[in-house]
C-alpha positions in Angstrom: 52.3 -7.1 -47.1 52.8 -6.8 -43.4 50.4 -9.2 -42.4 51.4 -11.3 -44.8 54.8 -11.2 -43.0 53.8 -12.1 -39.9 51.6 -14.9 -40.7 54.8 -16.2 -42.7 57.3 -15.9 -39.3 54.3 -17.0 -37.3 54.1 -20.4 -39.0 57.8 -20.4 -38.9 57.2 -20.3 -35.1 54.9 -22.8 -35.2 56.4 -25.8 -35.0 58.7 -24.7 -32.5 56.3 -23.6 -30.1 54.3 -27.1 -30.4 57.4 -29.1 -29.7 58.7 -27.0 -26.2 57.3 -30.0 -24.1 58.1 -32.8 -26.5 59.7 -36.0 -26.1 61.2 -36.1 -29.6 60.5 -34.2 -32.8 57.4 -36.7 -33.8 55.8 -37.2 -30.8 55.5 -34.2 -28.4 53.7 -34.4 -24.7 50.4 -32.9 -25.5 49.0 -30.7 -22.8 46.5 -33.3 -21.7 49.0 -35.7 -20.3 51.6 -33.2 -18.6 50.7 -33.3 -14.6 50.0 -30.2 -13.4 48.7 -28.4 -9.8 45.2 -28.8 -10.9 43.7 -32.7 -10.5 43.1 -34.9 -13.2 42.8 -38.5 -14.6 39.7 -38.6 -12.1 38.5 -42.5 -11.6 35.9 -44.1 -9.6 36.0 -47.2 -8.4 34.3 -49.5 -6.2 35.9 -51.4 -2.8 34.4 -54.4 -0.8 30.9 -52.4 0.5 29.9 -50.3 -3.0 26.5 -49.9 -1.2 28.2 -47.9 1.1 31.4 -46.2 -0.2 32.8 -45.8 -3.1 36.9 -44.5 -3.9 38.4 -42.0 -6.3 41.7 -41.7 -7.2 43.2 -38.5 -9.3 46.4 -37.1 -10.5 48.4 -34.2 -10.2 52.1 -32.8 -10.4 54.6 -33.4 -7.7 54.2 -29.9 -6.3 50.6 -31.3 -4.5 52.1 -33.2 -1.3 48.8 -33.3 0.5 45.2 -32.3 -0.4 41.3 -33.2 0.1 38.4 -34.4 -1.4 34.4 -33.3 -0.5 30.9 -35.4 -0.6 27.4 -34.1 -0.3 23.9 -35.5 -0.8 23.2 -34.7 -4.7 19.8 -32.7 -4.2 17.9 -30.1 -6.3 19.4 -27.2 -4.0 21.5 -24.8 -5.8 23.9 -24.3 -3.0 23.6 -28.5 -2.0 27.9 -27.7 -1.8 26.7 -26.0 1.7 26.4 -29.3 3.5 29.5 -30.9 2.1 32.1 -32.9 4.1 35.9 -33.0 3.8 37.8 -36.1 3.3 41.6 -36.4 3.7 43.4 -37.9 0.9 46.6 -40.4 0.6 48.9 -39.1 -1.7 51.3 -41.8 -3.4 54.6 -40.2 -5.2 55.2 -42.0 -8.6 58.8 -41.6 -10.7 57.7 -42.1 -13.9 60.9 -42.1 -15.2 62.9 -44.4 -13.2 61.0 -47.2 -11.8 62.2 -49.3 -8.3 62.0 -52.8 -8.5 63.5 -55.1 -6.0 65.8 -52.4 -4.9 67.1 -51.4 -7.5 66.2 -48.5 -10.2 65.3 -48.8 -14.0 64.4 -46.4 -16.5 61.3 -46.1 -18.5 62.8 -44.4 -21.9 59.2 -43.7 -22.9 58.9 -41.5 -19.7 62.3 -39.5 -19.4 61.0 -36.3 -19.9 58.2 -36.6 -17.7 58.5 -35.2 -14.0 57.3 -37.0 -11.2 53.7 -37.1 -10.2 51.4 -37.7 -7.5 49.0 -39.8 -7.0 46.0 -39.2 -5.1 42.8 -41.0 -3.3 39.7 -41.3 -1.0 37.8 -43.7 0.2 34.1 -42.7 1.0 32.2 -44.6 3.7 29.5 -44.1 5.4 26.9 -43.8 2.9 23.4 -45.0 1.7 22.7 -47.2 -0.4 21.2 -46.8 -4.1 21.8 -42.5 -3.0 23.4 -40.4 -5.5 26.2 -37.9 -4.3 28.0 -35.3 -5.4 32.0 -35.3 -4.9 34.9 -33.2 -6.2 38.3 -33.3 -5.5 41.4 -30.7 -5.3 44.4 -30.8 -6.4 46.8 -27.9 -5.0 44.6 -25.2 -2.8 41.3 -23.6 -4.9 42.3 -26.0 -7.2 39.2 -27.9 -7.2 37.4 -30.1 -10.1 33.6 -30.0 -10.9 31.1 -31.9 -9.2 30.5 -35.3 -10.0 27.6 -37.5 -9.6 28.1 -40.9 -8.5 25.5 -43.4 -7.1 26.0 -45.9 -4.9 24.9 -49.4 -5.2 21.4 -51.1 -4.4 21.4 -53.8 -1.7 19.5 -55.6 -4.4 17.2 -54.8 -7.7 18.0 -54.2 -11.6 21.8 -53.8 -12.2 23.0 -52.5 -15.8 26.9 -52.5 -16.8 28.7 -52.3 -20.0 31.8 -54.9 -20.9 34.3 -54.4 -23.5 37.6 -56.4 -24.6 40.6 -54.9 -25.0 41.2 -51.3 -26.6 45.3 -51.7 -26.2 45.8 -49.7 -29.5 44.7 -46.5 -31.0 43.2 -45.8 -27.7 42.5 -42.3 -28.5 42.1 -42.2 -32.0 39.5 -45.7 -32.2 38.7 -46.8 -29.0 37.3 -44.1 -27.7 34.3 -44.0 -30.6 33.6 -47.5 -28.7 33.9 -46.2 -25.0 31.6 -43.3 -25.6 29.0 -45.4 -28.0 28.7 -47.6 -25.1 28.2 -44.5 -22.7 25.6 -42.6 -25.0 23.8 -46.3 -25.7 23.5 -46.4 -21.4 24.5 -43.5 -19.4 22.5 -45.1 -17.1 24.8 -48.0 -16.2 26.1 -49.3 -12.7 29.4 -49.8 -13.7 32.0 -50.4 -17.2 33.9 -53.2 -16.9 37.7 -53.5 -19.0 39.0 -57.1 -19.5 42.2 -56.2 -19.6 44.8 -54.8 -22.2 43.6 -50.9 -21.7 46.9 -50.3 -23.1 49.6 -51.7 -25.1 52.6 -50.7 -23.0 52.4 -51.1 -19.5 54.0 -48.1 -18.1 54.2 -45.9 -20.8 52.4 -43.0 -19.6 51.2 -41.6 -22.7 49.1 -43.9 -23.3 47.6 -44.0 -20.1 47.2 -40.1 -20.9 45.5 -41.6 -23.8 43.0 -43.4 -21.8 41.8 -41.8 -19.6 41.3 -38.8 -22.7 39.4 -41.5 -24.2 36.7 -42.1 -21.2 37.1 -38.5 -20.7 34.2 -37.6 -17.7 32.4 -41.2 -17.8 34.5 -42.7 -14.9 34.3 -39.7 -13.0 30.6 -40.8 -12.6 30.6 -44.4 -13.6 33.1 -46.8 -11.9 35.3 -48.8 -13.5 36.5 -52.2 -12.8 39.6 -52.8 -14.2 41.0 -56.5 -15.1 44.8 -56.9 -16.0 45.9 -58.1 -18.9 49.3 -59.4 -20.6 50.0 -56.0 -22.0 49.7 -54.1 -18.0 52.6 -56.4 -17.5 55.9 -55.3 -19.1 59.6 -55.9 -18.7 62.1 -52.9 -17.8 65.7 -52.7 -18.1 67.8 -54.7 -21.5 70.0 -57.7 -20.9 71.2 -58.8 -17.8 69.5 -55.8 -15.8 66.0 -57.0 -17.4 63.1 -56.9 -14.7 60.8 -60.1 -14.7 57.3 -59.0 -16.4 55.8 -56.7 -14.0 52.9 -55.1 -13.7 52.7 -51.3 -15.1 54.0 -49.0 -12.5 51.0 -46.8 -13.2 48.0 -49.6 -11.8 48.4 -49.7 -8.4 48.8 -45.6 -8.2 45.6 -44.7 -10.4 43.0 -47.5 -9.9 41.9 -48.1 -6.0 40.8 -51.6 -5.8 39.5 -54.0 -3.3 42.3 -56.2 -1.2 43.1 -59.3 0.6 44.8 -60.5 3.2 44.5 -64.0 1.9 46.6 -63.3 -1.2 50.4 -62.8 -1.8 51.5 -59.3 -2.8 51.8 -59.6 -6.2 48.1 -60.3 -6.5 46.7 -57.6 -4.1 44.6 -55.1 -6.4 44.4 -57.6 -9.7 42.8 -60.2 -7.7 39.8 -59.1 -6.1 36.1 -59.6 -5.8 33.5 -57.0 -6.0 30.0 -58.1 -4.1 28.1 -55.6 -5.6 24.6 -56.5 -4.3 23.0 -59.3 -2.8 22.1 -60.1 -6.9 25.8 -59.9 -8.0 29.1 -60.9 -7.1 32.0 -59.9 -9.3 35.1 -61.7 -9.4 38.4 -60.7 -11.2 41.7 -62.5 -11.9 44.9 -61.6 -13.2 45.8 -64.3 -15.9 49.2 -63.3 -17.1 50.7 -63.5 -13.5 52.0 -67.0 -13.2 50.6 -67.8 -9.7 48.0 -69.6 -11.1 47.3 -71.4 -8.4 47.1 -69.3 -5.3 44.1 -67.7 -7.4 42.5 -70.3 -8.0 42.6 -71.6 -4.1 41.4 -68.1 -3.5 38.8 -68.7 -6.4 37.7 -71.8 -4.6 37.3 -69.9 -1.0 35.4 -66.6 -2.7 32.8 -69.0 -4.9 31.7 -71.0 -1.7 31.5 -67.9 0.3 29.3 -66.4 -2.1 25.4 -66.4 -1.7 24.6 -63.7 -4.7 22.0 -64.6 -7.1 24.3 -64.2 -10.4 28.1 -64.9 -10.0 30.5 -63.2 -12.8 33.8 -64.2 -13.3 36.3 -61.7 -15.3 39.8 -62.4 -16.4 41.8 -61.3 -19.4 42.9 -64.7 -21.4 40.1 -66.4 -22.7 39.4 -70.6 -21.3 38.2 -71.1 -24.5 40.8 -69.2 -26.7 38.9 -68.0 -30.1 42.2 -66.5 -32.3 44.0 -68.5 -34.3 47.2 -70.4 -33.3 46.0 -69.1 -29.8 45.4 -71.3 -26.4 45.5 -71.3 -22.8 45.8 -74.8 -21.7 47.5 -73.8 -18.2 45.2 -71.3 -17.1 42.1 -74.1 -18.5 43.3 -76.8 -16.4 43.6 -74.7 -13.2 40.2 -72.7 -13.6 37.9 -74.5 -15.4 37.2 -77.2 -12.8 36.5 -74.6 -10.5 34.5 -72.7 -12.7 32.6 -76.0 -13.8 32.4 -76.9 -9.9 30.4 -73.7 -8.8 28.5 -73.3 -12.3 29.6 -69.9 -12.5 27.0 -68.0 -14.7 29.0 -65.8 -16.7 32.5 -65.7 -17.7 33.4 -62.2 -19.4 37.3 -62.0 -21.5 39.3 -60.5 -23.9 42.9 -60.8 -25.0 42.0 -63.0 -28.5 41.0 -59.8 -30.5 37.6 -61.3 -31.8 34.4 -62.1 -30.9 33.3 -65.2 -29.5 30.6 -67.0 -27.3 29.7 -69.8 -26.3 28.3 -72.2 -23.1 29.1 -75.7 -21.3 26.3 -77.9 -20.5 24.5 -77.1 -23.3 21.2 -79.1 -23.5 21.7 -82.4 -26.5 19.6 -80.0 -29.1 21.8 -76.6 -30.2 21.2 -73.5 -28.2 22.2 -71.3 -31.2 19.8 -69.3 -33.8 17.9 -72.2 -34.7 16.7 -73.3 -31.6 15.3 -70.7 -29.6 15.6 -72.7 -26.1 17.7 -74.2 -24.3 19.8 -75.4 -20.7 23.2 -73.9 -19.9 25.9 -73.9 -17.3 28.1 -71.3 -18.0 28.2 -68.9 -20.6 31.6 -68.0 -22.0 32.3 -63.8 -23.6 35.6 -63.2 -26.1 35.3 -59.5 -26.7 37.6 -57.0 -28.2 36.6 -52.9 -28.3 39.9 -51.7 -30.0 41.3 -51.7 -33.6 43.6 -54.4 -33.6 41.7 -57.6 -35.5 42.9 -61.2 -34.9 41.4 -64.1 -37.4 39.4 -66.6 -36.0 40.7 -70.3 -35.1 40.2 -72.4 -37.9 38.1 -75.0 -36.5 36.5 -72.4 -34.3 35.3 -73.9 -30.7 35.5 -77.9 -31.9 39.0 -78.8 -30.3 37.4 -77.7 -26.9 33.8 -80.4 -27.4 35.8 -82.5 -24.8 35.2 -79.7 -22.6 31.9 -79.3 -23.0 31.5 -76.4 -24.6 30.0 -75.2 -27.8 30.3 -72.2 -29.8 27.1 -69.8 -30.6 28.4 -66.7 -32.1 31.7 -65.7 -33.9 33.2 -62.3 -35.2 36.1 -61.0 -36.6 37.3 -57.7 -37.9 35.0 -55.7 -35.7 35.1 -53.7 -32.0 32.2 -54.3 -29.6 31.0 -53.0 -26.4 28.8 -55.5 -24.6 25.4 -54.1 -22.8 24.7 -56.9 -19.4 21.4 -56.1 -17.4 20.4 -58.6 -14.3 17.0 -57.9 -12.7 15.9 -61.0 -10.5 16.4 -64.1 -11.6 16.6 -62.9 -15.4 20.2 -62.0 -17.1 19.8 -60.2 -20.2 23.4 -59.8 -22.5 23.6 -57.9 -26.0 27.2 -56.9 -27.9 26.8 -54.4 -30.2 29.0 -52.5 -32.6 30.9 -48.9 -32.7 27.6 -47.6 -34.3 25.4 -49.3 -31.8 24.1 -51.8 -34.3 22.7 -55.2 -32.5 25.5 -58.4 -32.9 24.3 -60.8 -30.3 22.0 -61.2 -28.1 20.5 -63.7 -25.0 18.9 -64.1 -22.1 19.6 -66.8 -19.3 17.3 -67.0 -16.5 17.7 -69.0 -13.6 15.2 -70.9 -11.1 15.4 -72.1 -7.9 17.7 -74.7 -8.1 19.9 -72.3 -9.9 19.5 -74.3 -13.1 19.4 -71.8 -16.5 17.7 -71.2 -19.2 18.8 -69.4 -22.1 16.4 -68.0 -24.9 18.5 -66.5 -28.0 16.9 -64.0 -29.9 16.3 -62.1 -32.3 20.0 -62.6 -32.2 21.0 -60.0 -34.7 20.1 -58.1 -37.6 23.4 -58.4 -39.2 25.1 -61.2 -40.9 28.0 -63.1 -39.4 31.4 -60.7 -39.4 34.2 -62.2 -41.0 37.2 -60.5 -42.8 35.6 -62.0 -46.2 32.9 -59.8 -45.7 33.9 -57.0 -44.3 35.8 -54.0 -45.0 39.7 -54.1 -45.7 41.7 -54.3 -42.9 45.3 -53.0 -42.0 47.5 -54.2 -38.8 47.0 -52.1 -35.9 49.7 -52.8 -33.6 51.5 -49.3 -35.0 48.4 -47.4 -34.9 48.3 -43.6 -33.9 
């Protein structure tokens, strides 16, 4: 009877006790977003030399005002801590309820409850390349995380990466089944790249808390390049007092990314290239801002500049858009020529919530399933990795044929992570599904004259996706 009686008042308690940190009576700050002393939200990424550096950035509450970060050779020494060097960090406050904007404040209603938090980084130079290290980072004194393995890039030689589309909703609950499929199908990868929408609000924190939950250790060891999207753009403030769309308040704090002098403001850290060997160079845009054209110009300079083998070009709206009632014509008439003019190899997007692809200067016989050969200029990649399901344009691809472009594979109704592997003058691509089943597959090899082949297949073991043939489907966009 006693026990009884205080199991009774202790579930009486209960509910309470889980809501002393919440934001409202439904949706309470779980312990794995509140900021605290110790570091967290740890995130690799890479800057202009990733053969020889590489930056973190990490989290903590406001009570850490300056702290450190250390780097060693990763051996087979128990003790290989012993030869460690310590870095200085740069520590950026953030207020992530009240946000500054053109000098004057706004609130985030999402954020209220949340304290201030700071923001933390290092840039590691100096190193080898294609050496594995071993960093950690501290947040208040002691407080130090575990030791991560990172390696840095090859000057040239096999390079593996995953892709995926947007996660934007359900981040915790769906995507990360996707994130960590992708991880356990290659650990091994270079780098994971995110074509934008990681989130569906841009400076709500939580679900940036849910993110980085989601990748959990994986970008602690794997880098991450990070492409805006539409939904890392977000307006604060109601009526009059309404900001213009700007980018999440959170970015620029969390993700250390490449700049450029060449570039106005508003595009420093969105607009970047990554030369990552002397196979690849990686270039990223940031679609939904509207200067259009000073990224393009700087499109222009960075293409002509670049001698790499393979040249990939990531942005978040798609040139060839692949959801219904859904185009881009702006952003098509701006960057396609450019792409067209440098015969960019690979274009890699999200934004339309299904899965497309397709090439430009396709040979006069179809490069699809039937025909196993054929000549390409460019490739073209819609990809989506979350929950949220668009349906396919009607006519798919055949409004764009004055383009030049032809469509190969379609999907709807299911979340993908994409597997891309370059070695020499061969580029191997596969998409696969949340259980790691094969979707689509090709392989594009280039000769001297930089002109491509492109073998398909065995392109899939499934059937083509479509919501007629797959599983019922609910709308995502409220998704928990």
């Amino acid at each position: 009877m006693i026990v009884r009686a205080i199991t009774v008042f202790l579930l009486l308690l209960w509910p309470t006790a889980s809501l002393a940190h919440g934001s409202s009576s439904h949706h309470p700050i779980p312990p794995w977003q509140d900021a605290s002393p110790w570091p967290d939200r740890i995130v690799v990424t890479l800057p202009e030399t990733p053969q020889s550096s590489f930056a973190v950035t990490w989290r903590t509450d406001a009570s850490v005002t300056e702290t450190v970060a250390e780097i060693a050779l990763a051996t087979d020494d128990a003790r290989f801590d012993l030869s460690a060097k310590t870095i200085s960090a740069a520590t950026e406050p953030l207020s992530l309820a009240m946000v500054k904007y053109e000098g004057k404040s706004f609130p985030v209603p999402a954020n209220a409850k949340l304290e201030d938090a700071h923001f933390h980084s290092v840039v590691f130079r100096g190193l080898e390349a294609d050496t594995r290290y071993a960093y950690r980072v501290q947040g208040k004194r002691g407080a130090w995380s575990e030791w991560f393995h990172m390696r840095t890039a090859a000057e040239e030689g096999p390079i593996t990466f995953l892709y995926v589309g947007d996660a934007q909703n359900g981040v915790l609950s769906h995507w990360s089944r996707v994130v960590r499929a992708a991880f356990s199908t290659r650990p091994d990868a270079d780098f994971f790249l995110h074509a934008g929408d990681l989130v569906n609000r841009a400076s709500r924190d939580f679900e940036w808390a849910e993110w980085f939950k989601a990748v959990g250790f994986i970008h602690g060891m794997m880098p991450a390049i990070p492409v805006a999207g539409n939904h890392e753009y977000a307006r604060l403030g109601v009526g009059e007092e309404q900001t213009d769309r700007i980018l999440s308040v959170l970015w620029r704090p969390q993700f250390t990314l490449p700049t450029d002098e060449t570039l106005p403001a508003d595009l420093q850290e969105v607009v970047y290239k990554i030369p990552y060997s002397k196979d690849l160079d990686i270039f990223v845009l940031s679609t939904q801002n509207s200067n259009l054209k000073a990224q393009a110009a700087w499109l222009d300079r960075a293409l002509a500049k670049s001698t790499a083998r393979w040249r990939i070009l990531s942005m978040h709206h798609p040139i060839f858009s692949s959801g219904r009632n859904r185009d881009s014509a702006d952003r098509r008439k701006v960057l396609l020529p450019i792409i067209k003019k440098y015969n960019v190899d690979l274009v890699l997007q999200g934004h339309d919530h299904t899965y497309a692809r397709g090439a430009t200067g396709q040979t006069p016989e179809r490069v699809g399933v039937a025909e196993n050969v054929g000549q390409v200029d460019t490739m073209f990649v819609n990809s989506v990795s979350g929950p949220k399901q668009y349906t396919f344009k009607d006519d798919g691809w055949d409004g764009y044929t004055g383009d030049g472009v032809e469509l190969i594979r379609k999907a709807e109704n299911t979340p993908f992570f994409q597997i891309i592997e370059i070695d020499g003058n061969t580029l191997s691509y596969e998409a696969r599904t949340a259980t790691g089943q094969l979707y689509d597959r090709f392989e594009m090899m280039k000769g001297e004259r930089g002109v491509k082949a492109v073998i398909q297949g065995p392109q899939s073991t499934m059937d083509e996706r479509l919501f007629e043939t797959t599983a019922p489907y609910t709308d995502a966009n409220d998704l928990k």
